[in-house]
LONU-294386 format. One record per residue (C-alpha): residue in three letters; x, y, z. Coordinates in steps of 0.2 Angstrom, whole numbers, plus 5000, padded with zeros to 4 digits. Each point is the difference from the previous one (the first is absolute). Layout:
("ALA"; (X; Y; Z)),
...
This chain:
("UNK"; (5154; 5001; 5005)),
("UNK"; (4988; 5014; 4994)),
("UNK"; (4990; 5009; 5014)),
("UNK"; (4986; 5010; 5002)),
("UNK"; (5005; 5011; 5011)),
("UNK"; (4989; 5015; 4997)),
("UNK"; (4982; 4994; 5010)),
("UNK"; (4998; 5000; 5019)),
("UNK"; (4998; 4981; 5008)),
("UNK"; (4982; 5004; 4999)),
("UNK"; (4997; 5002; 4984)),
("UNK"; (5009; 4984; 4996)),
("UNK"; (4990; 4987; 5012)),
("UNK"; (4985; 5011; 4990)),
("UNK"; (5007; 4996; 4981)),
("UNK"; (5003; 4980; 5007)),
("UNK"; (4981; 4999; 5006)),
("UNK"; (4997; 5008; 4984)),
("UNK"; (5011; 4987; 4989)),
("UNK"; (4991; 4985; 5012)),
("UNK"; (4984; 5006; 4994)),
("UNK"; (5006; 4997; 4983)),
("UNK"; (5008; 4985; 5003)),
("UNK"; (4984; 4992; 5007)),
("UNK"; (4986; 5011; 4991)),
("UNK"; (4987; 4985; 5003)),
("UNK"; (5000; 5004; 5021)),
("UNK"; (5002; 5018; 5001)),
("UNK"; (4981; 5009; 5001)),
("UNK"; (5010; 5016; 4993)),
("UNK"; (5000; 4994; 4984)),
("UNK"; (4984; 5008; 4992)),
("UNK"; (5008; 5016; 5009)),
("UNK"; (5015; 4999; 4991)),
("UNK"; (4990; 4998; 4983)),
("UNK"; (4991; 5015; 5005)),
("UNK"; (5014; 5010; 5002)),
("UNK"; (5006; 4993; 4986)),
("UNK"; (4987; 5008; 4988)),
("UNK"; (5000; 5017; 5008)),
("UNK"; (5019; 5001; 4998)),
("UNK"; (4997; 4996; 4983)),
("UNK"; (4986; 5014; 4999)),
("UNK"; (5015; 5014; 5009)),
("UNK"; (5012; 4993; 4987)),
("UNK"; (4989; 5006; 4986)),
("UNK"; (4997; 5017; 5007)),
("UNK"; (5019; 5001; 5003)),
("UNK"; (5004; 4999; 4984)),
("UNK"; (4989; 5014; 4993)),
("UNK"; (5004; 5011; 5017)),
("UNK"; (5008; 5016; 4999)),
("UNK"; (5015; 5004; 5007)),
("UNK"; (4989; 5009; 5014)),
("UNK"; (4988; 4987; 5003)),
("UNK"; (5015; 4986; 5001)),
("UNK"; (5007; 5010; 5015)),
("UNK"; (4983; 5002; 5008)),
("UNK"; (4999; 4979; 4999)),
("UNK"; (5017; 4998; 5012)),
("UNK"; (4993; 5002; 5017)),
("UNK"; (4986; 4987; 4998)),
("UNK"; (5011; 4988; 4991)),
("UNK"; (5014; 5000; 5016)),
("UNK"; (4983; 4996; 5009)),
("UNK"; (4995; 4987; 4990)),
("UNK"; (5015; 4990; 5000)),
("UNK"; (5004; 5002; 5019)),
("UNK"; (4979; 4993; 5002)),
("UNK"; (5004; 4987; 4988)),
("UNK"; (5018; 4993; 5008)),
("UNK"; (4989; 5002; 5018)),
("UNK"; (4987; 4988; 4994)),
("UNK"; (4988; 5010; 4999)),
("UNK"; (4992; 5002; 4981)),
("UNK"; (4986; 5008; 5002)),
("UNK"; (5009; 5017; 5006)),
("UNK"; (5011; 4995; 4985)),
("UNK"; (4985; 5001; 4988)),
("UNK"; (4994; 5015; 5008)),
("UNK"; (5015; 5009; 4996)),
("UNK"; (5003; 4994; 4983)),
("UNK"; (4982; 5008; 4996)),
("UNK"; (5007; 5017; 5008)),
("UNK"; (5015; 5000; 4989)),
("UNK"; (4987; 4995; 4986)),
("UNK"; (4988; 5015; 5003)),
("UNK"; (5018; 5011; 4999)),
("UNK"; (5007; 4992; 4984)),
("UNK"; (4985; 5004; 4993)),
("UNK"; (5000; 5018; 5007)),
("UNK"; (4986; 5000; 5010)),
("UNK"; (5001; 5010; 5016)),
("UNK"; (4983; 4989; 5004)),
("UNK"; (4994; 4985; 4993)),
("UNK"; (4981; 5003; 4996)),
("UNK"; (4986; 4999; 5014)),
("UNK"; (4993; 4981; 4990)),
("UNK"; (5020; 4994; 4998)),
("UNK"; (5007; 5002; 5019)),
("UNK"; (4981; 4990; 5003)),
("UNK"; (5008; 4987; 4989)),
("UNK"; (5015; 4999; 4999)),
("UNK"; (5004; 4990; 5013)),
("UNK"; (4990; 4984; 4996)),
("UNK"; (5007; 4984; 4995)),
("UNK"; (4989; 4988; 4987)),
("UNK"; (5000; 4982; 5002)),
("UNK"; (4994; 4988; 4988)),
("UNK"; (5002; 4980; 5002)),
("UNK"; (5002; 4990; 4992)),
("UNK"; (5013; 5006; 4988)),
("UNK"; (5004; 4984; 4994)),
("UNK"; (4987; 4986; 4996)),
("UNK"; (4990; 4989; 4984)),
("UNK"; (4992; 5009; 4989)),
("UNK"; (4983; 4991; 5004)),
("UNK"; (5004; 5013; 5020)),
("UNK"; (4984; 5013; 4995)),
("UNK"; (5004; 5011; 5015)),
("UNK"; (5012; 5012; 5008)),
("UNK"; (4999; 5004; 5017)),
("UNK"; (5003; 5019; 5001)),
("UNK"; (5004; 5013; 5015)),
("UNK"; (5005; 5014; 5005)),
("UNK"; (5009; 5006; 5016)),
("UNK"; (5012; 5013; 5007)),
("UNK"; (5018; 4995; 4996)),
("UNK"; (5002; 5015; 5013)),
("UNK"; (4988; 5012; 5009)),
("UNK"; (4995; 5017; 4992)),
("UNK"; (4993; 5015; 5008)),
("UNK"; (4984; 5002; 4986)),
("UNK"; (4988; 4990; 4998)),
("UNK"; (4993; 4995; 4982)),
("UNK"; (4984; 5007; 4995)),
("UNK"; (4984; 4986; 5002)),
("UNK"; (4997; 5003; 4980)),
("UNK"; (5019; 4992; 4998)),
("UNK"; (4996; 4987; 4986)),
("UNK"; (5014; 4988; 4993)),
("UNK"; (5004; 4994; 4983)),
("UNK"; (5008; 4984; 4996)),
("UNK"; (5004; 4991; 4984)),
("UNK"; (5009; 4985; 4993)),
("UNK"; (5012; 5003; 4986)),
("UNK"; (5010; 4988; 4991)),
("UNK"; (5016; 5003; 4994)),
("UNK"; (4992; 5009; 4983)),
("UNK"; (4992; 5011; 5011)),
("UNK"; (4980; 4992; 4994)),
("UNK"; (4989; 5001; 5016)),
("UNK"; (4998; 4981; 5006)),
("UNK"; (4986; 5006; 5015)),
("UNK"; (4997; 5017; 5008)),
("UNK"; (4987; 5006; 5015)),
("UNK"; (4997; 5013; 5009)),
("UNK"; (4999; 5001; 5020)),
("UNK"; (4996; 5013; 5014)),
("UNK"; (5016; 5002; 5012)),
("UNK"; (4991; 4994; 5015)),
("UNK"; (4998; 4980; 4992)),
("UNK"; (5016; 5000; 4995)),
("UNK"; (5008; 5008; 5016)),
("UNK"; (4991; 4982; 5009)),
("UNK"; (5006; 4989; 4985)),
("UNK"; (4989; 4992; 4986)),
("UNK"; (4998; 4987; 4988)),
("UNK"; (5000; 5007; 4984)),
("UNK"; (4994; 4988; 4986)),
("UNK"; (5012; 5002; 4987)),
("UNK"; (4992; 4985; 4988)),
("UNK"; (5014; 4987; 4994)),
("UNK"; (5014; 5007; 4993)),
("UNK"; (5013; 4998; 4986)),
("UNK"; (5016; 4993; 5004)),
("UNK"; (5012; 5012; 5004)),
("UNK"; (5010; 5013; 5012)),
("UNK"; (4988; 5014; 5001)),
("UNK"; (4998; 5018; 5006)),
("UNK"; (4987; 5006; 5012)),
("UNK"; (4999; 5018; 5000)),
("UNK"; (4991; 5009; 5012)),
("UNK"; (4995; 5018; 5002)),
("UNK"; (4992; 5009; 5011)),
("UNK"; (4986; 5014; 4997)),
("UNK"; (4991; 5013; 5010)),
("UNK"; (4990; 5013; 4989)),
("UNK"; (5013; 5008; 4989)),
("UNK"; (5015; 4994; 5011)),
("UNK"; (5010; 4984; 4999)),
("UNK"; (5013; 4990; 5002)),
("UNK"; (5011; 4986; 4992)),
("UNK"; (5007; 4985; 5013)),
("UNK"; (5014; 4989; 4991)),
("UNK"; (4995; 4985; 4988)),
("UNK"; (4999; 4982; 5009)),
("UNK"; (5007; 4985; 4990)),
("UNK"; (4985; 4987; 5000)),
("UNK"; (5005; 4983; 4992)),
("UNK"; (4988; 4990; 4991)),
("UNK"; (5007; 4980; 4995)),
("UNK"; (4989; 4988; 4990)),
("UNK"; (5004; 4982; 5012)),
("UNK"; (5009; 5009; 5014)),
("UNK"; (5000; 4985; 5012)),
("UNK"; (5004; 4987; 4988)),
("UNK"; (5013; 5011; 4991)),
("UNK"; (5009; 5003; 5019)),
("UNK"; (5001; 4982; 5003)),
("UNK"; (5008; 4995; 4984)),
("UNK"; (5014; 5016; 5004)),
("UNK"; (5000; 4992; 5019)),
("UNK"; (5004; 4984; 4992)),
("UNK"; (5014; 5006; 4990)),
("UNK"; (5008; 5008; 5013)),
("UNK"; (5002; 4984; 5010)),
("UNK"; (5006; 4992; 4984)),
("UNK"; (5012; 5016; 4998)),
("UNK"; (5005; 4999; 5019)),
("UNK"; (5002; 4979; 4997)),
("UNK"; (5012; 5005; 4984)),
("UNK"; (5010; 5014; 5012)),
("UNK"; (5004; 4984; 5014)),
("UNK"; (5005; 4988; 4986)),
("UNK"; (5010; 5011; 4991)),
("UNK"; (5009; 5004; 5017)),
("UNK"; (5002; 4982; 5005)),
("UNK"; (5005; 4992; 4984)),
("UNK"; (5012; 5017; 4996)),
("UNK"; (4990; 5000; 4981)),
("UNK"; (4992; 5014; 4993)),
("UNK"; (4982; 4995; 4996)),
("UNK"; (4986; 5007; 4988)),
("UNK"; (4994; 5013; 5012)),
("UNK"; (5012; 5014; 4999)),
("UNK"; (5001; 5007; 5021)),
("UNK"; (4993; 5016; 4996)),
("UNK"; (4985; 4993; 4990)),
("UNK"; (4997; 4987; 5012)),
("UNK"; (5000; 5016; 5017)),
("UNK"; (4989; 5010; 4990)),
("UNK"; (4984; 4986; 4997)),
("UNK"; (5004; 4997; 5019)),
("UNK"; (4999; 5019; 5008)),
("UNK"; (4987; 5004; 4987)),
("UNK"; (4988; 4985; 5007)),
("UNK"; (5004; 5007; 5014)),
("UNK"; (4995; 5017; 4995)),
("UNK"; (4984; 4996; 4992)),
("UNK"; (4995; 4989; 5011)),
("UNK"; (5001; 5013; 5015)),
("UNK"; (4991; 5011; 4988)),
("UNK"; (4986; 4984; 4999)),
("UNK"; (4998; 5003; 5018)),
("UNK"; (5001; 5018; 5000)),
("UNK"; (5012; 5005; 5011)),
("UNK"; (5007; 5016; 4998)),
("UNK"; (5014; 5006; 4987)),
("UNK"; (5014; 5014; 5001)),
("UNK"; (4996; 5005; 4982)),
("UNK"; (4986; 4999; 4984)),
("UNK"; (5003; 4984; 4991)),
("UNK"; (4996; 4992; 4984)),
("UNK"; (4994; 4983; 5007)),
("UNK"; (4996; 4995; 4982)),
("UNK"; (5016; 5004; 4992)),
("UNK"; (5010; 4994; 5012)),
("UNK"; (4991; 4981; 4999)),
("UNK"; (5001; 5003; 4979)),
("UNK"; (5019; 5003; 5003)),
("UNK"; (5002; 4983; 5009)),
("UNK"; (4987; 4990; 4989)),
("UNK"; (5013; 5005; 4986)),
("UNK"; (5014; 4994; 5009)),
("UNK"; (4995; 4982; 5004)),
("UNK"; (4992; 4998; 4984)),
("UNK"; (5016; 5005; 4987)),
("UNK"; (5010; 4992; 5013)),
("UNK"; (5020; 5004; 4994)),
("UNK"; (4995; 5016; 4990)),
("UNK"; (5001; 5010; 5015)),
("UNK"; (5007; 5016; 4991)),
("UNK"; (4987; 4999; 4986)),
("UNK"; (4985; 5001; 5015)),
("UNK"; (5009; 5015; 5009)),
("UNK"; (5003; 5010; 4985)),
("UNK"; (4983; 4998; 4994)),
("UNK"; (4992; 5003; 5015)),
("UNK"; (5014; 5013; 5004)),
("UNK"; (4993; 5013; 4987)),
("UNK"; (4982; 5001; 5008)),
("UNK"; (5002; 5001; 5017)),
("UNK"; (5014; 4997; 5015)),
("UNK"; (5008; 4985; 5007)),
("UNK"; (4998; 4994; 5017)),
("UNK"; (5014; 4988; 5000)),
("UNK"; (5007; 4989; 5013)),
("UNK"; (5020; 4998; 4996)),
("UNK"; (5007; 4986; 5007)),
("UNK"; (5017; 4994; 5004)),
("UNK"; (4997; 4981; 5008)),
("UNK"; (4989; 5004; 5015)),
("UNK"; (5005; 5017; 5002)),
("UNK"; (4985; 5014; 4992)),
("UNK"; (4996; 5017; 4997)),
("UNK"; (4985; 5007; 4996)),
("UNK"; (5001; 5012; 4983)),
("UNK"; (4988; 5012; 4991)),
("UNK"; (5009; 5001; 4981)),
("UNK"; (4997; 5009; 4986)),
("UNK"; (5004; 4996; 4981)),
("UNK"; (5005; 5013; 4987)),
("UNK"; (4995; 4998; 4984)),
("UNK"; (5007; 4982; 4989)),
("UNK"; (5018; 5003; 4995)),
("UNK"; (5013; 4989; 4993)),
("UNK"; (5012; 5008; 5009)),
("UNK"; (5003; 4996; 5021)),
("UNK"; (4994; 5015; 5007)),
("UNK"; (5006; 5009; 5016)),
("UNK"; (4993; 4995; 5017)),
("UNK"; (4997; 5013; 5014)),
("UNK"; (4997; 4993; 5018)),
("UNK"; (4990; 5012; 5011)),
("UNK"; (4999; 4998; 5018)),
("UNK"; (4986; 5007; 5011)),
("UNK"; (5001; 5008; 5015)),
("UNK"; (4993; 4995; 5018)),
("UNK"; (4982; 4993; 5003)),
("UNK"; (4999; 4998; 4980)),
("UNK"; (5001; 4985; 4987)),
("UNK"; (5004; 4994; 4983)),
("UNK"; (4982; 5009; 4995)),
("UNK"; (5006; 5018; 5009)),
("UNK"; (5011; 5007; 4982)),
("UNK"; (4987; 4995; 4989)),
("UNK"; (4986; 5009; 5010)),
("UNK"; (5007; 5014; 5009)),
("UNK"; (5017; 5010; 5000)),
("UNK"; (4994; 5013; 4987)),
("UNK"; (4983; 4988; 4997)),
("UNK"; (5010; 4986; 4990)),
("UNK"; (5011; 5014; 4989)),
("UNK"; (5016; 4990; 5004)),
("UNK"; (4996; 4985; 4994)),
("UNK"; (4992; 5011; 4983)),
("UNK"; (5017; 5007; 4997)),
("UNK"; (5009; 4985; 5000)),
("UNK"; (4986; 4993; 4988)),
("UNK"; (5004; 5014; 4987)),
("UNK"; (5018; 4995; 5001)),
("UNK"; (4996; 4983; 4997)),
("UNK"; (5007; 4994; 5015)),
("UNK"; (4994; 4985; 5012)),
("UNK"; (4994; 5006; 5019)),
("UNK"; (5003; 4988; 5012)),
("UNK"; (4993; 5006; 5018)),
("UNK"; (5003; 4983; 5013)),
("UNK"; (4991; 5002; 5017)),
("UNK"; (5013; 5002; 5015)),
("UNK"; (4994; 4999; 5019)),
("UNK"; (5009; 5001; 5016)),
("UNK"; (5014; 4990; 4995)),
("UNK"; (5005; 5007; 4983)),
("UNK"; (4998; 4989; 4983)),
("UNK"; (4998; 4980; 5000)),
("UNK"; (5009; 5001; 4982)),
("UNK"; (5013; 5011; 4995)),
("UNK"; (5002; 5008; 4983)),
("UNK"; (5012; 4990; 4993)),
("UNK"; (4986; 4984; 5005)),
("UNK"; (4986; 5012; 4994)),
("UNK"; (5010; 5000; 4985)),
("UNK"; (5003; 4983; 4996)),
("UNK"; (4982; 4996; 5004)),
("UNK"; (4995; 5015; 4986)),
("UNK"; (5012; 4992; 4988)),
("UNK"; (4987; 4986; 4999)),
("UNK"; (4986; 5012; 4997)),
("UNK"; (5007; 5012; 4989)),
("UNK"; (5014; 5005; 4989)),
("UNK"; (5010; 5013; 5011)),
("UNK"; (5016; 5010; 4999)),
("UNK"; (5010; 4997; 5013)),
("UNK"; (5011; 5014; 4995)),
("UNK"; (4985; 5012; 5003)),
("UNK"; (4995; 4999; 5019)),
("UNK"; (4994; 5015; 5010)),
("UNK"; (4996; 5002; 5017)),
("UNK"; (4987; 5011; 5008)),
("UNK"; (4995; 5002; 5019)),
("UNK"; (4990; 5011; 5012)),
("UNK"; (5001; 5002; 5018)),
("UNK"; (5003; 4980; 5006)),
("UNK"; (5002; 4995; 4983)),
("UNK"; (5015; 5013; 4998)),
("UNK"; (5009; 4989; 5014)),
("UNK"; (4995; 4987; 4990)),
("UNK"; (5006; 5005; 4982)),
("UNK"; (5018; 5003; 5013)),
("UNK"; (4999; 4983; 5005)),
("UNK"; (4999; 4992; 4984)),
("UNK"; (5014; 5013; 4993)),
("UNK"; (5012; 4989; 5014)),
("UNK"; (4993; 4982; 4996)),
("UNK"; (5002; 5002; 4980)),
("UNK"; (5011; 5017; 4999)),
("UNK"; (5003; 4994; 4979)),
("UNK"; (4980; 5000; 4995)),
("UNK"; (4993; 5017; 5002)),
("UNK"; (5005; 5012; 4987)),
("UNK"; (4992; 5015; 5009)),
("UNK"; (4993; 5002; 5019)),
("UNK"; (4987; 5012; 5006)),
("UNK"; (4996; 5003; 5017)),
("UNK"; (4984; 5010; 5006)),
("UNK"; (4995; 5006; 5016)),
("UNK"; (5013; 4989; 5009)),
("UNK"; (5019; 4994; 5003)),
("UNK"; (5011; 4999; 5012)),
("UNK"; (5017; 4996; 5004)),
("UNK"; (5010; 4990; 4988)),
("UNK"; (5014; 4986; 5009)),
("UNK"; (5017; 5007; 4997)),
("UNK"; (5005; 4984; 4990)),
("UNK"; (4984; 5001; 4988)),
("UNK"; (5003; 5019; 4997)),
("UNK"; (5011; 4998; 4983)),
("UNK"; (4990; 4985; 4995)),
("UNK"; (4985; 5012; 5000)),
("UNK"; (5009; 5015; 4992)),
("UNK"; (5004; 4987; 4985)),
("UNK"; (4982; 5004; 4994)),
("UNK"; (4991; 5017; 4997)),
("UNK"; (4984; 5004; 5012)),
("UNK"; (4989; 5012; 5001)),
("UNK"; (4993; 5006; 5017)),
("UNK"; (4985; 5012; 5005)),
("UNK"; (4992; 5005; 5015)),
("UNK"; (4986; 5013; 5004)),
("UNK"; (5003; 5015; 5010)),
("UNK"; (4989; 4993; 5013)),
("UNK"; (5002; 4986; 4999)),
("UNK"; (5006; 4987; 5013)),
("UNK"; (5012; 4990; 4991)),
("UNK"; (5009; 5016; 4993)),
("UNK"; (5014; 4998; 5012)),
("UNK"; (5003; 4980; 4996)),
("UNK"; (5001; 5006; 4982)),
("UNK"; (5012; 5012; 5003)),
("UNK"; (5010; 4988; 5009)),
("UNK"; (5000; 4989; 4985)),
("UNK"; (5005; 5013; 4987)),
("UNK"; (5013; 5006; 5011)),
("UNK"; (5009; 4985; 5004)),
("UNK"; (5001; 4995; 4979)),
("UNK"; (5005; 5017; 4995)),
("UNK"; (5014; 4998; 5014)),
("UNK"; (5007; 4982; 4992)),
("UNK"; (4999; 5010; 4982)),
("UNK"; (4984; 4993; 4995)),
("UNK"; (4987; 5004; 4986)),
("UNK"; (4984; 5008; 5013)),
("UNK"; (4989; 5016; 4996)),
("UNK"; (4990; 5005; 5014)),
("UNK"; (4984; 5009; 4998)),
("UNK"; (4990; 5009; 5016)),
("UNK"; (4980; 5005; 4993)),
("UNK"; (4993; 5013; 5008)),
("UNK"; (4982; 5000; 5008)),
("UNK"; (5003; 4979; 5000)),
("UNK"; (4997; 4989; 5014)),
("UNK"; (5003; 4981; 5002)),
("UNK"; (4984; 4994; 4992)),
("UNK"; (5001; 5012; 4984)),
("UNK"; (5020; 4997; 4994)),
("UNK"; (4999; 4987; 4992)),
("UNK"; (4987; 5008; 4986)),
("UNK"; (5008; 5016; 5002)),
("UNK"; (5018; 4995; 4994)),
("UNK"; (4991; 4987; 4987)),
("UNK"; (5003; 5012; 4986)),
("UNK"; (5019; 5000; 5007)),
("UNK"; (5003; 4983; 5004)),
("UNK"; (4995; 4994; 4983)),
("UNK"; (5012; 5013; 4989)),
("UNK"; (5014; 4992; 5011)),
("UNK"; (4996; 4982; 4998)),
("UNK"; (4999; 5002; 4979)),
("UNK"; (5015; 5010; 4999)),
("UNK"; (5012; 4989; 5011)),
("UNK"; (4993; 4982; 4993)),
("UNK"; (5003; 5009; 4983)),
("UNK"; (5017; 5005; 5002)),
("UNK"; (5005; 4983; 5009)),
């Protein structure tokens, strides 16, 4: 059996309060913290990417911090540190007086979700984490609602001090839609820009939810027939777990609890309107509403589920290549498309024309393996099963080694990032069979798992190139051998 061998037993009862927070995202009060983090890893990521060499080194030592604070619970240190190695991405020695002011306050707005005929948005600002400056009294904020043309729906203006004690902001009745707030904050020739908000507006929200509730007790009624009188039925499983989970979704969204990530409420509802109303033409929906935005899909096999984030290349005739990506700890089917080099993995495999599918995984593994994921895609899309890549980081390299022992024939190439471990001797020559592509940073953690792997395939005369990057830590590699990982995967599923 794979392990990961290369983290301290502390570290892992971390990661699997972590995965239980994603597992049960509705009862952990963290989860407007982990959004937040969210969108100032996103902010790094950006930075990262136009960072000089110099600058990239200068990021290492806050990143170690960052990831250490976030696998000890405690985000907040986490955020604070992802704004250090920020400031040094950007080559700052110091922020400006009006940033570190700033900087560390969070903005929430509720509700994100509701009926169009909702003419308010309850705004505020607080400290996601405590700075040492102060912001100066004139500090006025900015705020405006764009829709998804970028045409200003409602704007305002507000001095800090309402905001910091939250405030109703009378937005009017808005078009249907999934909107952006936009917020920036002025004082005399200084500001500063916090991350867009999703804000849903939906024309009959309540009545709209019902009809999606109803269908998913008609769905989950299909699911026990179809188990009891061993037939299939008109709901295909995966169709039927996704009207289900996005109810679910939407409704938690209804009663504004907190989410891990930003969401398109709308689109989402759109997707499984669609779905109910074309009944069997469940390819045409997804590849229509596959080219304009992602898929949250529920694949199913009989009661077993795993939630996925998917997205479409553009329409071909031909079946088009699949790669799975698996996150690391305390992330989720949302964390490839959102972070990891700012969503740049998921671009790449877009070029190529190739279909991302990232499942969520939690403290014990995958409900669904790859060879159910794929028979659950063959319903949605037209896939080459002679195409199929792998790609993991940290826990989700242990997992892209767990599915190499489970269906050894299906992956055409394997890259491990971050993470590894030891292979069981009897698996070693069924994982030589295909070529990987493994990567570590220099200071990073899971270099020594990764070594492990490659060492143990090159010693049963496999196909592995190893790759150490220099000034990388754990939280970086995965964007920093992006450029790497994808040259491999082209050129092995072309020459297979």
């Amino acid at each position: 059996m794979c392990k990961i061998v290369h983290l301290p037993v502390r570290v892992r009862v971390f990661l699997c309060v972590c995965c239980i927070s994603l597992a049960c995202p509705d009862q952990v009060p963290g989860q407007a913290q982990r959004m937040e983090l969210g969108r100032r890893l996103q902010r790094f990521e950006n930075a990262w990417e136009r960072a000089e060499p110099a600058e990239r080194s200068a990021c290492v030592g806050p990143l170690k911090t960052a990831v250490s604070s976030f696998f000890s619970l405690r985000l907040s240190e986490a955020g604070r540190q992802l704004d250090v190695a920020w400031q040094r991405a950007r080559g700052l020695d110091m922020a400006s007086e009006f940033e570190q002011s700033v900087v560390g306050l969070q903005l929430i707005a509720q509700p994100v979700c509701a009926d169009t005929e909702q003419q308010s948005l309850k705004i505020q600002l607080r400290p996601f984490y405590e700075t040492v400056k102060q912001p100066p009294p004139d500090t006025r904020l900015s705020f405006r609602l764009l829709d998804a043309s970028g045409a200003c729906l409602a704007e305002t203006s507000l001095p800090l001090s309402a905001v910091l004690s939250s405030v109703d902001w009378m937005t009017g009745k808005l078009s249907e839609g999934d909107h952006r707030l936009s917020v920036q904050l002025q004082s005399g020739a200084d500001s500063f820009v916090i991350p867009d908000l999703t804000i849903s507006r939906i024309a009959g929200f309540s009545e709209r939810l019902a009809a999606l509730q109803k269908n998913s007790e008609k769905a989950a009624a299909s699911s026990a027939l179809e188990k009891a009188a061993e037939a299939v039925t008109t709901v295909p499983p995966t169709v039927g777990a996704t009207i289900r989970s996005t109810a679910t979704f939407l409704k938690s969204l209804s009663e504004a609890r907190s989410q891990e990530t930003d969401f398109p409420a709308l689109a989402r509802l759109e997707l499984c309107e669609d779905l109910v109303a074309e009944g069997a033409a469940v390819t045409e929906v997804l590849s229509r509403r596959g080219q304009s935005q992602d898929l949250w899909l529920t694949l199913a096999n009989g009661r077993r589920t795993v939630a996925t984030r998917i997205r479409c290349p553009e329409l071909t005739q031909a079946p088009v290549p699949v790669l799975f990506v698996f996150h690391g700890a305390g992330g989720s089917e949302n964390m490839f498309f959102e972070a990891y080099g700012a969503g740049r993995v998921i671009q790449e495999a877009e070029k190529r024309g190739w279909l991302v599918v990232a499942p969520a995984q939690g403290i014990l593994g995958l409900s669904l393996g790859i060879q159910e994921m794929l028979v659950a895609l063959e319903s949605c899309f037209s896939i080459d099963r002679n195409r199929v890549m792998l790609l993991g980081h940290s826990m989700g390299a242990a997992q892209v080694m767990r599915q190499m022992q489970l269906h050894p024939e299906i992956p055409k190439a394997a890259v491990a990032l971050g993470g590894g471990g030891q292979i069981r001797e009897s698996d070693v020559k069924t994982f030589a069979a295909t070529p990987w592509f493994i990567a570590a940073g220099k200071e990073d953690f899971g270099r020594r798992g990764a070594i492990q792997l490659h060492q143990s395939l090159l010693e049963a005369g496999g196909n592995s190139r190893y790759k150490d990057y220099e000034d990388v830590e754990h939280l970086v590699i995965v964007q920093a051998a992006i450029d790497d990982t994808f040259q491999f995967l082209e050129t092995t599923i072309s020459e297979r």
